[in-house]
C-alpha positions in Angstrom: 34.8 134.7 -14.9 36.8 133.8 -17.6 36.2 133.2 -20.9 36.3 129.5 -21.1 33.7 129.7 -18.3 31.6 132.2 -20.2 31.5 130.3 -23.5 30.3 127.1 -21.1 27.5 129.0 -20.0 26.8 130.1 -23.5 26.4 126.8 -25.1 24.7 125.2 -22.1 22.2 127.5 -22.2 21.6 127.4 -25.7 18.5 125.2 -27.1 19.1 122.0 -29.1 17.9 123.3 -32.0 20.4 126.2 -31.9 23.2 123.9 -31.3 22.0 121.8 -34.4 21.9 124.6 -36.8 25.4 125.6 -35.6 26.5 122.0 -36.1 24.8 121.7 -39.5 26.4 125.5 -40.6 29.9 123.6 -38.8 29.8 120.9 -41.2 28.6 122.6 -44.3 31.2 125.9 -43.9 33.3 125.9 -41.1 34.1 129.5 -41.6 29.9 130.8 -41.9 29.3 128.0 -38.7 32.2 129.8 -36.7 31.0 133.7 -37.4 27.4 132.9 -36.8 28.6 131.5 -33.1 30.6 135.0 -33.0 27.5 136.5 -33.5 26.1 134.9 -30.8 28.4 134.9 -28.4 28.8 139.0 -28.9 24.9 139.2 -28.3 25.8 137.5 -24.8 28.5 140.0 -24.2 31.1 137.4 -24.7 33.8 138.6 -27.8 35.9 135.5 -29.6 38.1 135.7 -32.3 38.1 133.4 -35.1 40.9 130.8 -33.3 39.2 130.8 -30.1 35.8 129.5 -31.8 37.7 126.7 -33.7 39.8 125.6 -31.0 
């Protein structure tokens, strides 16, 4: 599986209120909203650098 289809499954299984707080950390500092995803996605086993997140 690739990536693309592993960072799918990642945010579809992810609660709404996850996805909000991710959104809200987005729009207050992109740069905290994209390592906390990071974070995540690493405890899933799924490692994405900084360009991959923001694309």
């Amino acid at each position: 599986m690739d990536k693309l289809e592993r960072f799918k499954l990642l945010s579809n299984s992810m609660p709404i209120e996850k996805k909000v707080e991710l959104y809200q950390q987005f729009v207050a500092t992109p740069e905290a909203g994209i390592e906390r995803f990071n974070e995540l996605a690493a405890a899933a086993g799924l490692r994405l650098d900084q360009a991959e997140v923001s694309e």
